[in-house]
VOLUMPA-233154 format. One record per residue (C-alpha): x, y, z. Coordinates in steps of 0.05 Angstrom, whole numbers, padded with zeros to 5 digits, always signed. Layout:
BEGIN
XYZ/...
//
This chain:
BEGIN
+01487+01506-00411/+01524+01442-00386/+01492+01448-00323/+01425+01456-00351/+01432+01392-00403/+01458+01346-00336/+01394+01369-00302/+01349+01351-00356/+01385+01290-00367/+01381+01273-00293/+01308+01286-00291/+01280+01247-00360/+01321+01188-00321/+01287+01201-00262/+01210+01210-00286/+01227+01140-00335/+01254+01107-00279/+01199+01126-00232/+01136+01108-00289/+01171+01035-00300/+01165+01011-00224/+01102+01057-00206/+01056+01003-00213/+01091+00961-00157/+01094+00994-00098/+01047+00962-00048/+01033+00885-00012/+00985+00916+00041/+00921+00875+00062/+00896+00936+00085/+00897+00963+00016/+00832+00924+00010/+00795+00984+00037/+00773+01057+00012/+00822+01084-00026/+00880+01044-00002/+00944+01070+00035/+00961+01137+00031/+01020+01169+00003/+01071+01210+00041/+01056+01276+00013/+01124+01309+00031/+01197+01302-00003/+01266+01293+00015/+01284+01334+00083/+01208+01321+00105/+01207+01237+00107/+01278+01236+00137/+01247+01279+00198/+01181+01240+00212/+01139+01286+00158/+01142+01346+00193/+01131+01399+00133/+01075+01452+00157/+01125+01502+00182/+01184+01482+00147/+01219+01530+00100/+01274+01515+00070/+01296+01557+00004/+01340+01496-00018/+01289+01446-00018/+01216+01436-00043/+01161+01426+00013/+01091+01420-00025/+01053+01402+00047/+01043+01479+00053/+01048+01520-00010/+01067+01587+00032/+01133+01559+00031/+01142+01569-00040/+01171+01633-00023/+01227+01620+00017/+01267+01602-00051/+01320+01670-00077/+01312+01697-00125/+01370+01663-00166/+01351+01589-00156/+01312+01546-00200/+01301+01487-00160/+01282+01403-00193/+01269+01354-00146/+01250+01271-00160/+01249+01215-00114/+01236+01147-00104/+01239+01091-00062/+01259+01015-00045/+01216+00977+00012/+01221+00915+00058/+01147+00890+00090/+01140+00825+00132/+01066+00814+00144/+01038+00767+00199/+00967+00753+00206/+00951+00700+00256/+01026+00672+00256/+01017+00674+00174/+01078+00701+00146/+01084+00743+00075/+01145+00780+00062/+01138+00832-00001/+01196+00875-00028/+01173+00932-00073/+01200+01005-00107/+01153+01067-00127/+01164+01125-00160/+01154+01183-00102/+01151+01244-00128/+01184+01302-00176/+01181+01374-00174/+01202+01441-00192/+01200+01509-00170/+01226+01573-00174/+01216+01652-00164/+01164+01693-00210/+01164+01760-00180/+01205+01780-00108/+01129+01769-00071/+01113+01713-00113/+01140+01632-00125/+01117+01569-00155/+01119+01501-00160/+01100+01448-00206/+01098+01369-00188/+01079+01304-00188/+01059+01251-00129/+01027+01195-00116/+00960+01202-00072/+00944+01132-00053/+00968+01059-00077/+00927+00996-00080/+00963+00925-00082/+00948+00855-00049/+00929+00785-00055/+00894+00745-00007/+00880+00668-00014/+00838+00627+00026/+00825+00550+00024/+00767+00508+00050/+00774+00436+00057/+00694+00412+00055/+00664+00352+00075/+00637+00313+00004/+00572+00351-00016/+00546+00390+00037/+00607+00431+00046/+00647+00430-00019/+00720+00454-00019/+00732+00515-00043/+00790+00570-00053/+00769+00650-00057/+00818+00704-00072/+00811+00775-00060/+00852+00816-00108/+00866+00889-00122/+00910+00940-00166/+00916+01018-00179/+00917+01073-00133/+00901+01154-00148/+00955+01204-00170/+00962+01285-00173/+00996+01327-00218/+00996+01401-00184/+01018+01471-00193/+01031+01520-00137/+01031+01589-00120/+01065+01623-00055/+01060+01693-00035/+01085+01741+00014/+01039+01785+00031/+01085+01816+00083/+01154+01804+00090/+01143+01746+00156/+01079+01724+00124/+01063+01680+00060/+01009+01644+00041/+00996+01598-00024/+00954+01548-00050/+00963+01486-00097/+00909+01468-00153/+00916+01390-00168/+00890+01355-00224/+00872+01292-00193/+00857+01222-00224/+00875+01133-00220/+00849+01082-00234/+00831+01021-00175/+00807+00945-00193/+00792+00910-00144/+00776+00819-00147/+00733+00766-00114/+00744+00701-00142/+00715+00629-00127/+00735+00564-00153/+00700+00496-00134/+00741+00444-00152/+00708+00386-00131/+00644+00400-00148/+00629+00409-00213/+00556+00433-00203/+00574+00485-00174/+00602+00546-00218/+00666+00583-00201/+00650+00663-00195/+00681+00725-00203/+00665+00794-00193/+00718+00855-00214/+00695+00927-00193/+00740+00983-00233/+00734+01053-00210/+00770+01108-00250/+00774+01183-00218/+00789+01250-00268/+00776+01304-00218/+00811+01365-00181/+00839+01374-00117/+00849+01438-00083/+00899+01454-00014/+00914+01521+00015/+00967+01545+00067/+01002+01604+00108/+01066+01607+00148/+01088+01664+00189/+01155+01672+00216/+01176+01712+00275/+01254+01726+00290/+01277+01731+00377/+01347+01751+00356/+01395+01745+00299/+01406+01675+00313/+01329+01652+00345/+01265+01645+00301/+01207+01608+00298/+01160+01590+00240/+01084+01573+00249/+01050+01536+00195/+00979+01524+00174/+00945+01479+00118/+00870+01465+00094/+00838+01422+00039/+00766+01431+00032/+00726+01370+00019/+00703+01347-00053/+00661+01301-00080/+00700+01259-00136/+00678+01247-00217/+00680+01175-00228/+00662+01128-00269/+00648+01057-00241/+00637+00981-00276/+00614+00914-00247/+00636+00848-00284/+00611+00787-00258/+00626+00714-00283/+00589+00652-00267/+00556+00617-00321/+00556+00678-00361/+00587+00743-00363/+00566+00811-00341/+00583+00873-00341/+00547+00946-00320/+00567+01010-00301/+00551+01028-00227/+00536+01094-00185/+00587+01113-00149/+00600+01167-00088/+00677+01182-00081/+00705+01246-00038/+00770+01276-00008/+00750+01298+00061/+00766+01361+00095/+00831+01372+00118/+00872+01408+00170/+00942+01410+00196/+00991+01461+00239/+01063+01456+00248/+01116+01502+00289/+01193+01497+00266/+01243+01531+00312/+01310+01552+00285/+01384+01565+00312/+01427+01604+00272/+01401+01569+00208/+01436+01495+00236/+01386+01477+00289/+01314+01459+00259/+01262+01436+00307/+01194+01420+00285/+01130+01389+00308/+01058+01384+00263/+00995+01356+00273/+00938+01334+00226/+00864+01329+00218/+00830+01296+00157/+00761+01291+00172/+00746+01228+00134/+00683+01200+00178/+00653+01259+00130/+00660+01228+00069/+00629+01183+00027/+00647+01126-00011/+00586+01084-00032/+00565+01039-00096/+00552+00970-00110/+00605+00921-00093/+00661+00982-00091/+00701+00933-00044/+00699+00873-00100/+00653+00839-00068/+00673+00831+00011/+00615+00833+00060/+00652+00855+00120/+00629+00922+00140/+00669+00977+00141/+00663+01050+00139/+00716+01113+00151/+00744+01141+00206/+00778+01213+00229/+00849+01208+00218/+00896+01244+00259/+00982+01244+00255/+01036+01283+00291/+01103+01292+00274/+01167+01310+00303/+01228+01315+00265/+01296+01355+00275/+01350+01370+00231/+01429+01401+00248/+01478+01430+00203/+01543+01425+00239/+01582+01478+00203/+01554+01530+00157/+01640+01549+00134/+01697+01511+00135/+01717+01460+00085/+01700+01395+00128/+01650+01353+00071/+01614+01319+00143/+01618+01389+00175/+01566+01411+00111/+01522+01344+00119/+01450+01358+00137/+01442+01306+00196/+01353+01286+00211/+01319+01245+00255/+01244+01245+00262/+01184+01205+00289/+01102+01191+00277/+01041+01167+00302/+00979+01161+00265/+00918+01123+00257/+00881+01101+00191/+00826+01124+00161/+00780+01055+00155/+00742+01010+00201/+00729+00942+00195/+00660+00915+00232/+00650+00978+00260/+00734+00984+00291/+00785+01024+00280/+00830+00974+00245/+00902+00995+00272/+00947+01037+00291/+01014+01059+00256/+01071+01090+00276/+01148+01100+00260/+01218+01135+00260/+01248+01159+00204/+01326+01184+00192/+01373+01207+00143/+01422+01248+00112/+01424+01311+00062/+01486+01301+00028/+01518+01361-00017/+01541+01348-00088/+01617+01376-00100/+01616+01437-00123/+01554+01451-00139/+01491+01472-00090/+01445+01401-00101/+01433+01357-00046/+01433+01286-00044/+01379+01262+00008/+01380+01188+00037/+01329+01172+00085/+01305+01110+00121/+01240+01095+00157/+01225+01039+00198/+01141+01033+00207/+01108+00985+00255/+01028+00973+00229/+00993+00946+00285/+00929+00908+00280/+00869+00924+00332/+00813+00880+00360/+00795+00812+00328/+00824+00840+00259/+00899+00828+00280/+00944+00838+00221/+01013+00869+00233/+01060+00897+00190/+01143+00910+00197/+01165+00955+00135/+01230+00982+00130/+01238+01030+00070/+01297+01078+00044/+01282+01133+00006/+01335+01162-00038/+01314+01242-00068/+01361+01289-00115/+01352+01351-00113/+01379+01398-00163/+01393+01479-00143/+01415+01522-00205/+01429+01589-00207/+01389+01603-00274/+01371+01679-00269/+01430+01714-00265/+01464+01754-00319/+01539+01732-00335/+01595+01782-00342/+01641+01784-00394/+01699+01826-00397/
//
C-alpha cells in the first residue's frame, strides 16, 4: 500500500506539473504552417535512441509507437510512466538571432496485463505544438510608402488521450491497436500598425481552429529467436487517414470588428512505418525504423487558416529513419553502473510543409541517454538528451540549433500477486 500511495503521489505531481508548463513549449517559425511541429510520439528508452520504437519490446517500459508491444509486459507488473522536458533553441534567419528556452509536458501512461494473450495501455501525448512571434518593420518614405510594423503570431497545438490494446495471437506474434480521442485548439495572428499615418487604419485578422475528433493506429511485431542468446524483432505500424471535425472563426479589425465562422478541411494522413530490433542475450538492443506519413494526401483548406499570410504553401510526404542502440552491461552482480541502461541513437527526417512550392528544410539529430534504476525497487529513471540541427532550404533559409533533455520516470509495481502470510 506504501508503494501504491508514492506512485500516485508521484504521478498527480507529474500530470500538475506537466498541465502548468504545457502551454510553453515551442519558439519555432516554422510553427507558422499546417498543424505546426510535430510531437515525438515515443517515451523514455525510445527519444534517448533516435525514436526507434516499431520493433522495440521492452516489458519494463511503455512503447505506444506500436501497440503490439503491449504484450511484452508479465503478468505481475503494472507499469506508470510521465515525462517531460527542458529545451535550448537558437534561431538564425538571415544572420537574425532569437534564442528561446522552453519546458512541455511529454507524455504519461499506464499499462498493464488483462488476460496472459491480452495487455493495455492508457495515455496521454501531445500531437503537435504551435508557438512563435515574428516582427517586421518598414521604414517608408512620407506618404507614398508609409512605415509600418506587421506581426505574425500564433498559439495552441493538438493533443491525444488514447487507450490501447495488444494481443498475441501466437506466442512470437502480437498485434494491437490504439483508439485516440483527439482534439486542440490553434490561433493563429496578422497584425498591422501604421504609425505615421493616421489615415490609414491598423488591421488585424485572428483565425481560431478547434479539433474534437478521433484518431485511430494499428500495429504487429513478430519475433523470431537464432539461439538462446540471438533474436530479432520485426515491427510494423499504420494509421489510416481521417478527415478532422472542426470548427473554424475569422475576426478581423480595421475600422470595425468582425467575426464569422469559416469552412474548414483538416485531416491526419495515412501513415506507415517498419522497424527491426536485434537482441543479445537481453543486453545488446539494436534497432533501425523507418516512416511514411503520406501528408501530400491531405487537406487543409479554409479562409485565412494561416492568419492571414499569402505565401503559398502546401504539404509534403514526410519520411524519418531511426537508429538507436541500447547495452546493459551486467544483467547480476551488485555493480549500480553495471545495471545502467547505456543509449545512443540518431535521425533524419524531413517536414511535412512547403513554402512557394519547396520543401522548407531538412532536420536531423542524435539523441543519448541513460536508464537509471531506482534502489530497490524495479522503476527506471530515464535521462535523455537530443541535440537537433533544423536546416533551412532554398531562398527560405531559417536554421535552428535546439538542444533539449528529456527527463521520464517510470514506475514498475508488482500489483497482482497474492501475499503469503504465515
Amino acid at each position: 500500500m506504501v508503494g501504491f500511495k508514492h506512485t500516485l503521489c508521484a504521478l498527480l505531481l507529474t500530470m500538475v506539473t506537466g498541465v502548468a508548463i504545457a502551454q510553453n513549449n515551442t519558439n519555432s517559425p516554422y510553427t507558422r504552417y499546417g498543424f505546426g511541429d510535430l510531437s515525438d510520439q515515443g517515451f523514455g528508452n525510445s527519444r534517448a535512441m533516435g525514436g526507434v520504437g516499431f520493433g522495440l519490446r521492452d516489458g519494463a517500459q511503455i512503447n505506444p509507437l506500436n501497440p503490439a508491444s503491449y504484450t511484452a509486459i508479465d503478468s505481475l507488473t503494472f507499469l506508470f510512466e510521465g515525462g517531460v522536458s527542458l529545451q535550448n533553441m537558437n534561431v538564425n534567419d538571415n544572420g537574425v538571432k532569437l534564442n528561446a528556452k522552453n519546458s512541455s509536458f511529454d507524455y504519461l501512461a499506464m499499462q498493464f496485463r488483462l488476460h496472459p494473450r491480452l495487455a493495455m495501455s492508457i495515455g496521454l501525448l501531445p500531437f503537435s505544438n504551435v508557438g512563435y512571434n515574428l516582427t517586421e518593420t518598414v521604414v517608408g518614405n512620407g506618404s507614398t510608402v508609409p512605415s509600418y510594423a506587421k506581426t505574425l503570431s500564433g498559439d495552441g497545438g493538438l493533443h491525444q488521450l488514447y487507450g490501447g490494446l495488444g494481443f498475441k495471437i501466437l506466442k512470437n506474434l502480437s498485434v494491437g491497436a490504439n483508439v485516440s480521442y483527439f482534439w486542440g485548439d490553434i490561433t493563429r495572428t496578422l497584425a498591422m500598425y501604421y504609425p505615421e499615418n493616421s489615415s490609414a487604419y491598423s488591421f488585424k485578422k485572428t483565425t481560431a481552429v478547434s479539433v474534437s475528433d478521433y484518431k485511430l493506429d494499428f500495429g504487429a511485431q513478430y519475433t523470431h529467436s537464432l539461439d538462446k542468446k540471438h533474436s530479432f524483432t520485426v515491427g510494423a505500424v499504420y494509421s489510416p487517414k481521417h478527415n478532422l471535425n472542426n470548427d473554424a472563426s475569422l475576426k478581423t479589425t480595421a475600422s470595425v470588428e468582425d467575426e464569422k465562422n469559416i469552412d474548414a478541411t483538416l485531416a491526419v494522413p495515412h501513415s506507415f512505418g517498419v522497424g527491426v530490433t536485434y537482441n543479445y542475450n537481453r543486453q545488446l538492443t539494436l534497432g533501425v525504423d523507418y516512416s511514411l506519413q503520406k501528408w501530400s494526401d491531405v487537406d487543409y483548406k479554409g479562409d485565412d487558416l494561416d492568419g492571414g499570410m499569402k505565401e503559398t504553401y502546401a504539404f509534403t510526404d514526410r519520411s524519418k529513419i531511426s537508429v538507436g542502440a541500447e547495452y546493459i552491461p551486467s544483467l547480476t552482480g551488485r555493480s549500480y553502473l553495471g545495471h545502467v541502461k547505456y543509449r545512443l541513437g540518431a535521425y533524419y527526417t524531413t517536414p511535412y510543409y512547403k513554402i512557394n512550392g519547396e520543401k522548407a528544410a531538412r532536420e536531423f539529430g542524435v539523441t543519448g541517454g541513460f536508464g537509471l534504476p531506482i534502489p530497490r525497487s524495479r522503476s527506471i529513471l530515464s535521462i535523455s538528451g537530443q541535440f537537433v540541427r533544423v536546416s533551412g532550404q532554398g531562398a527560405n533559409v531559417l536554421n535552428e540549433n535546439i538542444f533539449r533533455v528529456c527527463v521520464g520516470l517510470t514506475f514498475n509495481e508488482r500489483w497482482f500477486f497474492k501475499r503469503r502470510v504465515e
